[in-house]
C-alpha positions as CSV (number, residue, x, y, z in Angstrom):
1,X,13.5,-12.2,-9.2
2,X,11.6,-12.9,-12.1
3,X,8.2,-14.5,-12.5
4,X,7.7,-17.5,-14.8
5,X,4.4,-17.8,-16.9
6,X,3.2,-21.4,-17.6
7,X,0.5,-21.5,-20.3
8,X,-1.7,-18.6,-19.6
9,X,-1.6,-18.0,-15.8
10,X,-0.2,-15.0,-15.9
11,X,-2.1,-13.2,-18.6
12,X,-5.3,-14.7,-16.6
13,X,-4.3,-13.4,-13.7
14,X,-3.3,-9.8,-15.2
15,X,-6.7,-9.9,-16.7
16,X,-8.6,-10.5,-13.2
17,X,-6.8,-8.0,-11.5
18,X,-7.5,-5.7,-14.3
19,X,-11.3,-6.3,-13.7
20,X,-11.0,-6.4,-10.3
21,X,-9.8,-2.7,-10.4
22,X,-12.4,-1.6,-12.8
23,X,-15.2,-3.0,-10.5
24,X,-12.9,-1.3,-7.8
25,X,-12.7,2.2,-9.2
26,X,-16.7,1.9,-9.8
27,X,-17.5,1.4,-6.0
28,X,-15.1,4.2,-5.2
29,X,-16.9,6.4,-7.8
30,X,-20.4,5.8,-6.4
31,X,-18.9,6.3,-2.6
32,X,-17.7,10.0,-4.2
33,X,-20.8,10.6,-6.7
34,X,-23.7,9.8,-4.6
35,X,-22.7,10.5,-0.8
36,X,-19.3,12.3,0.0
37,X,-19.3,15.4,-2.7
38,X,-23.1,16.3,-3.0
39,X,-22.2,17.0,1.0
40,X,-19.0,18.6,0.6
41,X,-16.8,15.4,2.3
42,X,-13.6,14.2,1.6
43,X,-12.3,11.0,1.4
44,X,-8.5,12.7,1.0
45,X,-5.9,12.5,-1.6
46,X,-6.6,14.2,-5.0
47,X,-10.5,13.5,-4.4
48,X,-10.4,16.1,-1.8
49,X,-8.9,18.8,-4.0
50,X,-10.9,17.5,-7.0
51,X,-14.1,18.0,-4.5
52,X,-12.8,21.9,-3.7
53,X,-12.3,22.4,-7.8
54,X,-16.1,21.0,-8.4
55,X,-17.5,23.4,-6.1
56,X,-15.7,26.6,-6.7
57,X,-15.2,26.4,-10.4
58,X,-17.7,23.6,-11.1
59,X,-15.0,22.0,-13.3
60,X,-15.7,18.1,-13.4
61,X,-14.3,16.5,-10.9
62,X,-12.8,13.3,-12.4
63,X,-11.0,15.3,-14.7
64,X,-9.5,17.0,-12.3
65,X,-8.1,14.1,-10.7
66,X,-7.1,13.0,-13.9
67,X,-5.4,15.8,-14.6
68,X,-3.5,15.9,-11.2
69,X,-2.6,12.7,-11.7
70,X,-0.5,12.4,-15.1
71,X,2.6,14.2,-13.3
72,X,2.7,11.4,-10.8
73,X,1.8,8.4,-13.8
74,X,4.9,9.9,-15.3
75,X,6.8,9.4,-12.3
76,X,5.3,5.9,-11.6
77,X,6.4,4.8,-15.0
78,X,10.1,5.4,-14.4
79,X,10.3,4.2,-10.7
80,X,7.4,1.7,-10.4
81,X,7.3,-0.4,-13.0
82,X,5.4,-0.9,-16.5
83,X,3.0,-3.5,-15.0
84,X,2.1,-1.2,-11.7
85,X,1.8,2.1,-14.3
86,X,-0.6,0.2,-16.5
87,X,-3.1,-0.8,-14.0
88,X,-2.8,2.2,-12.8
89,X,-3.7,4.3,-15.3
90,X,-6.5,1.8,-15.9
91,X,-7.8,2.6,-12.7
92,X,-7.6,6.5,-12.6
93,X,-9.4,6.8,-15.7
94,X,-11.9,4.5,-14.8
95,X,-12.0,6.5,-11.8
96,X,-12.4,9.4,-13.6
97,X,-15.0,8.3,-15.9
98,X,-17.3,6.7,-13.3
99,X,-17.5,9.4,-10.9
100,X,-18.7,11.9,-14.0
101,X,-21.2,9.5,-15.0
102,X,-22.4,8.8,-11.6
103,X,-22.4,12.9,-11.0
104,X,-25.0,13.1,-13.2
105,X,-27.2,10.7,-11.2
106,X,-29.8,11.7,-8.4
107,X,-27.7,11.9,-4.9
108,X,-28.5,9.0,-2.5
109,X,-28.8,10.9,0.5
110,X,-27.6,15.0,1.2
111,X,-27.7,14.0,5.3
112,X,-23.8,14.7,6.0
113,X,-23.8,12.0,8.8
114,X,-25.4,9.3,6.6
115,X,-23.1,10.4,4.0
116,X,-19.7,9.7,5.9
117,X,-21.0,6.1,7.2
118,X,-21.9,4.6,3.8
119,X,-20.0,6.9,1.6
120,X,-16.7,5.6,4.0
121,X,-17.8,2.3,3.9
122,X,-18.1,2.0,0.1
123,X,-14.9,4.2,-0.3
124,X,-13.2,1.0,1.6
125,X,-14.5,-1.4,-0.2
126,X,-13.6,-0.3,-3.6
127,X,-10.1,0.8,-2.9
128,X,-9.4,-2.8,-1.2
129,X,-10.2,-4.0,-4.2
130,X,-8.0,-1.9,-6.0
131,X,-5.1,-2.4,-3.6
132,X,-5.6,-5.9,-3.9
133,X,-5.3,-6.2,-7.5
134,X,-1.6,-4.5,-7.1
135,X,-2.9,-1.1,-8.3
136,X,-3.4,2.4,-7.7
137,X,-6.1,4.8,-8.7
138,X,-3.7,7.6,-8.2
139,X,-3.8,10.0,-5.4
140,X,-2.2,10.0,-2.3
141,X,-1.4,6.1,-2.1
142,X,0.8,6.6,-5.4
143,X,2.6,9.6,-3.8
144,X,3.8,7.6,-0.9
145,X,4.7,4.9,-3.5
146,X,7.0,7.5,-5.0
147,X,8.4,9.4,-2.2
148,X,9.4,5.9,-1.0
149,X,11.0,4.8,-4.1
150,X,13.0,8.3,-3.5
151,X,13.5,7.6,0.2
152,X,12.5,4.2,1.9
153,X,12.6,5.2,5.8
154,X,9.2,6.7,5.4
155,X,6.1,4.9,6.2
156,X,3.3,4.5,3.9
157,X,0.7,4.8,5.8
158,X,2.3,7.7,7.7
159,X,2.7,9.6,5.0
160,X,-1.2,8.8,3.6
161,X,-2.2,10.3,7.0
162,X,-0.3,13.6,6.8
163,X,-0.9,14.3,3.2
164,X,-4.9,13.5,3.7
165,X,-4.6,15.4,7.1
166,X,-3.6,18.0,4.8
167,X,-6.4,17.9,2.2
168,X,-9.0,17.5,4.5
169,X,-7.8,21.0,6.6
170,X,-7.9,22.7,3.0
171,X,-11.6,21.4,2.8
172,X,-12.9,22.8,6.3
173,X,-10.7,26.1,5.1
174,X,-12.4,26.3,1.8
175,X,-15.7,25.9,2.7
176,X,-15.5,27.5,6.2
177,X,-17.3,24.5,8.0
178,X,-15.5,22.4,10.8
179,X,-18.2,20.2,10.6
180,X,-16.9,19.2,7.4
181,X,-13.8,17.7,8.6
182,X,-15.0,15.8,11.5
183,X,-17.6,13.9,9.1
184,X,-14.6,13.6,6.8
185,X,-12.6,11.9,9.1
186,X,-14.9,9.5,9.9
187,X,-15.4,8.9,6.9
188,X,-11.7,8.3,6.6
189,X,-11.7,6.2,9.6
190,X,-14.3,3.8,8.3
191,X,-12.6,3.9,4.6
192,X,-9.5,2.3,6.5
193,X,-11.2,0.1,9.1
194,X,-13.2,-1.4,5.9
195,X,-9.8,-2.0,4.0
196,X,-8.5,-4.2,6.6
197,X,-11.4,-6.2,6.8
198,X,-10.9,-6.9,3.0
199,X,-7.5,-7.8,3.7
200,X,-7.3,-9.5,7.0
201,X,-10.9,-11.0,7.8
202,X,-13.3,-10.7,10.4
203,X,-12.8,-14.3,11.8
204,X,-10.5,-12.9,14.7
205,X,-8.7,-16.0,15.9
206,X,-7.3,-15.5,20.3
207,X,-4.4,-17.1,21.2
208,X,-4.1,-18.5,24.6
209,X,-1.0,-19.2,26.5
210,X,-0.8,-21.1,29.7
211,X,1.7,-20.9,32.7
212,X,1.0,-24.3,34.8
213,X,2.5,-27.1,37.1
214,X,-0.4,-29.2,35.2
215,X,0.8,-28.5,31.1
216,X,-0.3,-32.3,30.5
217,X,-3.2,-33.0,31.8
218,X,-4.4,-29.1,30.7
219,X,-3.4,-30.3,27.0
220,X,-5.1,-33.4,27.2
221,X,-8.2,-32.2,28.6
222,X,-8.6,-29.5,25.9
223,X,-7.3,-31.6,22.8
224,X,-10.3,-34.6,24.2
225,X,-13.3,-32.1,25.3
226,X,-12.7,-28.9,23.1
227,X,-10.8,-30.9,19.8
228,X,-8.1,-27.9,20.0
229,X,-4.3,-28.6,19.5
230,X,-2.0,-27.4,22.4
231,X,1.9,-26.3,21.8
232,X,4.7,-26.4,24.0
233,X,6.8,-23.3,24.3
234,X,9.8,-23.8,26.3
235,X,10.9,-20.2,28.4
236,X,12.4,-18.9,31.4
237,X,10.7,-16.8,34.2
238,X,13.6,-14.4,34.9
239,X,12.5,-13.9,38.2
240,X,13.0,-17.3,39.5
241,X,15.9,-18.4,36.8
242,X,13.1,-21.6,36.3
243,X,12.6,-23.1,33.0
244,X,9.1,-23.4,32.5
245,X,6.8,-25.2,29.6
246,X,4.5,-22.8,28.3
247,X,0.9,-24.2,26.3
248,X,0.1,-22.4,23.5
249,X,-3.3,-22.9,22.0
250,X,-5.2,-20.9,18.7
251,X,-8.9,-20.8,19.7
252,X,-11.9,-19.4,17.9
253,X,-13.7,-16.7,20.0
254,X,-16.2,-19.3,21.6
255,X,-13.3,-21.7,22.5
256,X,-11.9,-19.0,24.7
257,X,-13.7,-19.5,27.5
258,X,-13.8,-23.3,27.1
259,X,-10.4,-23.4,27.6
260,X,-9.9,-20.8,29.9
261,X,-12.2,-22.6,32.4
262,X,-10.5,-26.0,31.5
263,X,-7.2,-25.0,32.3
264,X,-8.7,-23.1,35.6
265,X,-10.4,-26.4,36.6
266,X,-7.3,-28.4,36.8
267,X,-4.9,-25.9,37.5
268,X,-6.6,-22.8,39.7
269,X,-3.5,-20.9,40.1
270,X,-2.1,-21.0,36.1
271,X,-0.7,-18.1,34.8
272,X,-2.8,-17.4,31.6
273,X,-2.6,-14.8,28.7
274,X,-5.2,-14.1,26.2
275,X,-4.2,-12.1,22.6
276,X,-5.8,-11.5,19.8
277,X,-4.6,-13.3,16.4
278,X,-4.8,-11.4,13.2
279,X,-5.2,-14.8,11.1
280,X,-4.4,-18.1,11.6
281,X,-4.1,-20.6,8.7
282,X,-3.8,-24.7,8.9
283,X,-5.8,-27.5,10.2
284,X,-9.2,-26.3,11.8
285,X,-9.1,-22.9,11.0
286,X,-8.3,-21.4,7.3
């Protein structure tokens, strides 16, 4: 399918996105300069073997990762597209750059625990941003891009984990520490935990569904007393072969128990299920 421009929109938007993986590749720069390699952490991917490089040759490391990442730009170009290859390239070398600027800089803290927390944190943050902007800085997320292109029953994510998995166990082997990897992997932990956040919010939204004789009056009391729309489900308990109506109600977490109690009050024997709802979007909530 291809994508119609009016006016400027799309040279706008290419031009945020551009910016937005600048400022991107910065934060991920000061994560790597001032907290995970003044303490010998990884973050994985070709920071991790950049990281092993710095310390045993004291080459630089975002040339390194610059370096190990032309082969794959070469690849990207053929199979990912000329857009994707540009803002990638973009963000390697600003990558690159920033992290040899920033190695020059007085470390923030040489505490390997402190280190993991915020360097895993800011790692996060500046590859969501990246991400977000439809771009790569290279590493290990553009080798899963390719090795998909090449074979599409692999997962990305899956193959993220094994090939960081991989860098970090080099790490602990090189510099003879296990300590190493543990903090790394929190500090991987944390890296992902803070990307989904960036993606998907931290307004958790519950959804509540409600087994009852009572549907009506439960729906009425809660769309009068706690202003939240109910829906009717219509199933089929395949124990009894009886059709049943089944509410369904989106909540915020301090509706919950509102409700909950509401549909307890009129009903003390409904059936009720509480989930938790990645993101809901319309009328009362985004």
């Amino acid at each position: 399918m291809s994508v119609v421009c009016f006016n400027n929109i799309c040279i706008k938007k290419n031009i945020i996105e551009v910016i937005e993986v600048i400022i991107g590749a910065a934060i991920m720069a000061m994560a790597t300069a001032f907290f995970l390699l003044p303490n010998q952490l990884s973050s994985g991917g070709f920071a991790g073997i950049a990281t092993i490089v710095y310390y045993l040759f004291k080459f630089p490391m975002g040339t390194t990762i610059m370096l190990l990442n032309i082969p794959l730009f070469l690849l990207a170009f053929y199979k990912l597209g000329k857009v994707f290859f540009l803002k990638g390239v973009i963000g390697t070398v600003a990558f690159s750059v920033f992290i040899d600027i920033f190695d020059k800089l007085p470390v923030l803290t040489q505490d390997r625990f402190l280190a993991c927390i915020y360097g895993g944190i800011a790692m996060g943050l500046g590859t969501a941003l990246v991400l977000r902007a439809n771009a790569s800085t290279g590493g290990t997320d553009l080798v899963s891009n390719i090795i998909r292109e090449y074979n599409s029953k692999y997962r990305t994510s899956t193959l993220i984990m094994v090939i960081d998995i991989v860098i970090v166990t080099l790490n602990v082997l090189v510099f003879k520490k296990i300590e190493i990897g543990l903090y790394s992997a929190i500090a991987i932990y944390l890296m992902g935990k803070i990307i989904d956040v960036v993606f998907e919010g931290v307004y958790f939204t519950k959804l509540i569904f409600i087994i009852s004789e009572k549907n009506e009056e439960i729906s009425k009391e809660i769309g009068k007393h706690i202003k939240r729309g109910t829906t009717g489900l219509y199933g089929k308990g395949m124990y009894t072969s009886q059709e049943r109506l089944v509410l369904m109600c989106a909540a915020s977490r301090g509706d919950v128990t509102r409700v909950r109690q509401t549909a307890l009050k009129i009903d003390n024997k409904a059936f009720i299920i509480i989930t938790n709802s990645r993101e809901v979007i319309g009328k009362g909530f985004k």
